[in-house]
ROSE-4610 file (N, C-alpha, C; in Angstrom, 1 decimal, always signed):
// ROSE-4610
residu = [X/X/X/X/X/X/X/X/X/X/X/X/X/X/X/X/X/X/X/X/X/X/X/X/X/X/X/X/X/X/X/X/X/X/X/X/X/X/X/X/X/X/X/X/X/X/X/X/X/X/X/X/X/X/X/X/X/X/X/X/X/X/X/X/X/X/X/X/X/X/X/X/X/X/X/X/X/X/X/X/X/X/X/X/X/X/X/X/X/X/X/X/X/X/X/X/X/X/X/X/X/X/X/X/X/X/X/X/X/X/X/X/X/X/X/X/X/X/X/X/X/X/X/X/X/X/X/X/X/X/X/X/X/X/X/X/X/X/X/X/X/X/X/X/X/X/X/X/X/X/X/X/X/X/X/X/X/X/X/X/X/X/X/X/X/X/X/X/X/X/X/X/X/X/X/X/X/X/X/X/X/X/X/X/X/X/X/X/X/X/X/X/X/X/X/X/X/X/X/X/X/X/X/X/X/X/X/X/X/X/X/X/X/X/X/X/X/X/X/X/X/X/X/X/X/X/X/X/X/X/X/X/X/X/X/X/X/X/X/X/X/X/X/X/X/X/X/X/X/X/X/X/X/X/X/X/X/X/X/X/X/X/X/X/X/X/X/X/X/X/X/X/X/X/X/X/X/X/X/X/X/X/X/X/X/X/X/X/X/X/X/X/X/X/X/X/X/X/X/X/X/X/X]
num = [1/1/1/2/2/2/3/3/3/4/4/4/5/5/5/6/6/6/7/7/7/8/8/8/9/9/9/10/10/10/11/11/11/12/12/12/13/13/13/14/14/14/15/15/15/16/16/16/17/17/17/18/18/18/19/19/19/20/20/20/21/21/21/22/22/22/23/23/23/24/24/24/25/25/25/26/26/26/27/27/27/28/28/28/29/29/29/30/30/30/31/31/31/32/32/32/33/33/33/34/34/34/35/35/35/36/36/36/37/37/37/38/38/38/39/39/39/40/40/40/41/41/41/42/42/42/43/43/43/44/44/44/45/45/45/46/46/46/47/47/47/48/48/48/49/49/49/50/50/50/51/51/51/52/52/52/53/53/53/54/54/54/55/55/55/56/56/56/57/57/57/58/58/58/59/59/59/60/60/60/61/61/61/62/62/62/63/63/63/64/64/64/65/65/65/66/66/66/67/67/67/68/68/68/69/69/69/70/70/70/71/71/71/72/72/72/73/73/73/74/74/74/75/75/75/76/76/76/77/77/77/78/78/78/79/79/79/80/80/80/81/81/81/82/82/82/83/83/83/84/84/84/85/85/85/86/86/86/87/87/87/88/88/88/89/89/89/90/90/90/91/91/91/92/92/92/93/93/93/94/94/94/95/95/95/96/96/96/97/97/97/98/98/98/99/99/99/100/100/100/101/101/101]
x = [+0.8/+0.0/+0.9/+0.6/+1.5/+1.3/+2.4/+2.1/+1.4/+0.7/-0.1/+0.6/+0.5/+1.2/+0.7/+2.0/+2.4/+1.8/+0.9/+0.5/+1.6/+2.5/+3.5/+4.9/+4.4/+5.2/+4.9/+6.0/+5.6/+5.8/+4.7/+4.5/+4.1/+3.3/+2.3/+2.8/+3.1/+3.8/+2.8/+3.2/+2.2/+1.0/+1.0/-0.3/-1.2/-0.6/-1.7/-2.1/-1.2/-1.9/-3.2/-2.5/-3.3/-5.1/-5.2/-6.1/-6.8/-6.1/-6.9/-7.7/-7.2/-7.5/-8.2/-8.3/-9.1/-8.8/-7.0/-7.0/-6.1/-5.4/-4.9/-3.5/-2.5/-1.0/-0.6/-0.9/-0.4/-0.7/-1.5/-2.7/-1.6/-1.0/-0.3/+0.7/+1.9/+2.8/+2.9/+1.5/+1.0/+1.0/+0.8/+0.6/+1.8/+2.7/+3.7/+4.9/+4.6/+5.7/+4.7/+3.7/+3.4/+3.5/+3.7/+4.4/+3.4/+2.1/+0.8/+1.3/+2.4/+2.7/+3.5/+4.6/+5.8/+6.1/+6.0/+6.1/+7.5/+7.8/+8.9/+9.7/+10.7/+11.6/+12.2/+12.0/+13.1/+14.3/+15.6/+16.8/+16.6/+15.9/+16.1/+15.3/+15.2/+14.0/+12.7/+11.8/+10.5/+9.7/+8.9/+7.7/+7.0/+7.3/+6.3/+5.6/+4.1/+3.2/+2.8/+2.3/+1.9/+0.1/+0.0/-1.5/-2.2/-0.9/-0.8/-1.0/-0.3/-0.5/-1.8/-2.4/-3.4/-4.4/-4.8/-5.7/-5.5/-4.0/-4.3/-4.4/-4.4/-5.0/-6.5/-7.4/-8.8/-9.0/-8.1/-8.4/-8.4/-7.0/-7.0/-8.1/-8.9/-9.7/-11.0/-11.4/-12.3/-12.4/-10.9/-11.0/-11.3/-10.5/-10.9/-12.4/-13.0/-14.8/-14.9/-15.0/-15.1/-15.0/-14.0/-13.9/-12.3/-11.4/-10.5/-9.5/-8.3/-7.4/-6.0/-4.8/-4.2/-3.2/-3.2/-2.3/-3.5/-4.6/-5.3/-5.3/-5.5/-5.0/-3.7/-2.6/-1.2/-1.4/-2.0/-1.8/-2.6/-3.9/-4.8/-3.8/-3.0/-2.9/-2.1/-0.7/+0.3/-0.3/-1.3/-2.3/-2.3/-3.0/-3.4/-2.0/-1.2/+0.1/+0.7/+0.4/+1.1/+0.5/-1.1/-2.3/-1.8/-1.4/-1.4/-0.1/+0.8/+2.1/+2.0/+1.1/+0.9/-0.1/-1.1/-1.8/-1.1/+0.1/+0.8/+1.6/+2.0/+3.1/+1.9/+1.0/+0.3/-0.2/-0.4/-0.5/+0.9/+1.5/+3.0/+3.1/+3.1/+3.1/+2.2/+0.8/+0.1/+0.4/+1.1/+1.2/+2.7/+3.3/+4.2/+4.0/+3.2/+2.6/+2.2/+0.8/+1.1/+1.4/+2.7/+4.2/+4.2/+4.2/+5.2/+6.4/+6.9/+8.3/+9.3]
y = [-1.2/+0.0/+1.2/+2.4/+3.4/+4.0/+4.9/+5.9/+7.0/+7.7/+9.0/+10.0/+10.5/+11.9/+13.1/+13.3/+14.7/+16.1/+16.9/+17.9/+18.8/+18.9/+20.0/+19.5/+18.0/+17.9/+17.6/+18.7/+18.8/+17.7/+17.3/+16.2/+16.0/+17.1/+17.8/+18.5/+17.9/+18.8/+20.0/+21.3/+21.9/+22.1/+20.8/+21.2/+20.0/+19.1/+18.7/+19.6/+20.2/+21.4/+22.4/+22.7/+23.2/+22.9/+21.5/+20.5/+20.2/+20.2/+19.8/+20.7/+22.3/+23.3/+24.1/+23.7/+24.3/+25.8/+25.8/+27.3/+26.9/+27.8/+27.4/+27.5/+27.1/+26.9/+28.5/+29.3/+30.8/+31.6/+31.2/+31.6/+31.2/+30.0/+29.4/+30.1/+30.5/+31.7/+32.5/+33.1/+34.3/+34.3/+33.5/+33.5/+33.8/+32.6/+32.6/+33.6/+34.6/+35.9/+36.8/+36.6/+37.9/+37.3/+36.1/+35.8/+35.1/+34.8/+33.8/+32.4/+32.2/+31.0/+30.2/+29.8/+29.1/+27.8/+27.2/+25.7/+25.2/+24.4/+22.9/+23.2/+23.4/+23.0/+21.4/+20.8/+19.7/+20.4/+19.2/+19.6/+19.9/+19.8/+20.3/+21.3/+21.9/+23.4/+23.1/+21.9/+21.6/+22.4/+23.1/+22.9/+21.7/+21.8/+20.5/+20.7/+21.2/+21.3/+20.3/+20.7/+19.6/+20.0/+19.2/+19.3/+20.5/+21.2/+22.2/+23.5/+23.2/+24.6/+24.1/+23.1/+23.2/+23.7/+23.7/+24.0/+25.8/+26.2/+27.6/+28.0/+27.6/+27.7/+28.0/+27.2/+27.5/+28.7/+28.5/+29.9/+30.8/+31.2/+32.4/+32.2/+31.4/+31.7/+32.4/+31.4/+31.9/+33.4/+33.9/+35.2/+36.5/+35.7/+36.5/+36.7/+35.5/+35.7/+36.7/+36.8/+37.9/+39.1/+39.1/+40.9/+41.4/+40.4/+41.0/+41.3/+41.8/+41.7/+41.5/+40.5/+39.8/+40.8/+41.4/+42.3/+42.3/+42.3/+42.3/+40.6/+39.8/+38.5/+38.4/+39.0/+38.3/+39.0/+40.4/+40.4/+39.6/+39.3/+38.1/+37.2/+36.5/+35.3/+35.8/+36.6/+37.0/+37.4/+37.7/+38.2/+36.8/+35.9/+34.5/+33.7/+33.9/+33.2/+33.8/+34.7/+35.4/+35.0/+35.3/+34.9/+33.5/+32.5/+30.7/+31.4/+31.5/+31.9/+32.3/+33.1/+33.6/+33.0/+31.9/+31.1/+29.7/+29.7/+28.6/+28.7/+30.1/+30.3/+30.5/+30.9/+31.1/+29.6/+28.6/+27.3/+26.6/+26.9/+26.2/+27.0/+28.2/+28.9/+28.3/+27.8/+27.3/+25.5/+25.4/+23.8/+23.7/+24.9/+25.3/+25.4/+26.8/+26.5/+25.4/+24.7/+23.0/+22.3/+22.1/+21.1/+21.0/+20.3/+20.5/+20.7/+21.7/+22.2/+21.4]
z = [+0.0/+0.0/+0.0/-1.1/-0.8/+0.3/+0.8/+2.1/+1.3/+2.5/+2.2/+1.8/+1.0/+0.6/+1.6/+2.2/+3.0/+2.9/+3.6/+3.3/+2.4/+3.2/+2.2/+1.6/+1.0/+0.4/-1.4/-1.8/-3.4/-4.5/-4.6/-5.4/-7.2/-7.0/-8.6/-9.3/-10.5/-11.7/-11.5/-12.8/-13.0/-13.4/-14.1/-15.4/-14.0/-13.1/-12.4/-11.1/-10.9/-9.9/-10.6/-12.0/-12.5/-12.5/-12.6/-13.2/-11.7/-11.0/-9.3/-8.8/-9.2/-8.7/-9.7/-10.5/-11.6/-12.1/-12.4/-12.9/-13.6/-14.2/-15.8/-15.3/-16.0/-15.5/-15.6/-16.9/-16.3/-14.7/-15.0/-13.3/-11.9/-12.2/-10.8/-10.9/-12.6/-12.4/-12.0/-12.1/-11.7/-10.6/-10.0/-8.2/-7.6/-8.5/-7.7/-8.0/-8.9/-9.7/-8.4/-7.9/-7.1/-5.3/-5.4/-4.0/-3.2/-4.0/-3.6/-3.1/-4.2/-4.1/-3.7/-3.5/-3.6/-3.2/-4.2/-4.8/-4.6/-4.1/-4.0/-5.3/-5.9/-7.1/-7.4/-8.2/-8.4/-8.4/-8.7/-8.5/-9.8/-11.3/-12.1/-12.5/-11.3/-11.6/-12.0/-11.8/-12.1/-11.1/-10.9/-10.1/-9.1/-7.9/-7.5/-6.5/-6.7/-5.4/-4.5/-3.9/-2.6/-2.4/-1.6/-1.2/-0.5/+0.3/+0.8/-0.3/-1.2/-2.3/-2.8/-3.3/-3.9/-2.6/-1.5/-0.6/-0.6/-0.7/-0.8/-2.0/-3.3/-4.2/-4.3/-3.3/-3.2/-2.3/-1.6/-0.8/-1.4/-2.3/-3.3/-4.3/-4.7/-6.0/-5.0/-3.6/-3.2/-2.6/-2.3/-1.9/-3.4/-4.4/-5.2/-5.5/-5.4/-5.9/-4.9/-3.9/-2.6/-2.3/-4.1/-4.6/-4.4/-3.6/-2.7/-4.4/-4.7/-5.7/-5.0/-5.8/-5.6/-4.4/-4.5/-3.6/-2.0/-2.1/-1.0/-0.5/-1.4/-0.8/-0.5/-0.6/+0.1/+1.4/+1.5/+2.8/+3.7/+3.1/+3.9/+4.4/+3.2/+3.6/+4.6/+4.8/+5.8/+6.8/+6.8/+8.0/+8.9/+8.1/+8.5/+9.1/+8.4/+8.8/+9.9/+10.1/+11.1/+12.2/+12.4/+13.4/+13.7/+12.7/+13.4/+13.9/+13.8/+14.3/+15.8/+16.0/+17.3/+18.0/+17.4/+18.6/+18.5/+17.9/+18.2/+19.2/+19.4/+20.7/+21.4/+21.6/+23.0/+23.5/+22.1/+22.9/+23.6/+23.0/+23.2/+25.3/+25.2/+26.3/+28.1/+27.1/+27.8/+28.3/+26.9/+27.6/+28.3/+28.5/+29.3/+30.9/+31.1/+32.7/+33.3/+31.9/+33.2/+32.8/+32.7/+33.1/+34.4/+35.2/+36.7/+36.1/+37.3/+37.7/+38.5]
């Protein structure tokens, strides 16, 4: 049986990221020339997404239906990333105090 493929690890040429996510292979350049994106490289410069980039893939199409434009989605997303960042240290913090000492 194979093993499960790893959320963030890049596995999907482009034209199948393309095809999962339902946007066209320029569309994913485009993401990733404005900093939406950044995809895994083979050692010979291929593109290789992961399951992780196709899920923010939906995120960005659905923020776009929402009106937002590509510069108002990166800050979302940095917004977002920043927020788990900071309730990850306040959990880490919490499962700090109860430890015994």
């Amino acid at each position: 049986m194979p093993e499960p493929i790893e959320g963030s690890r890049g596995v999907y040429g482009i034209s199948v990221a393309a095809e999962l996510s339902g946007l066209g292979v320029q569309t994913l350049r485009l993401y990733e020339s404005r900093g939406l994106l950044d995809p895994e490289r083979s050692e010979g410069g291929t593109r290789r997404y992961s399951n992780d980039d196709i899920e923010r893939l939906a995120e960005i199409s659905e923020l776009l239906a929402q009106g937002l434009n590509l510069a108002g989605i990166g800050m979302v997303l940095d917004l977002q990333q920043q927020n788990r960042g900071l309730r990850e240290q306040l959990s880490q913090r919490s499962r700090d105090k109860r430890r015994p000492t």
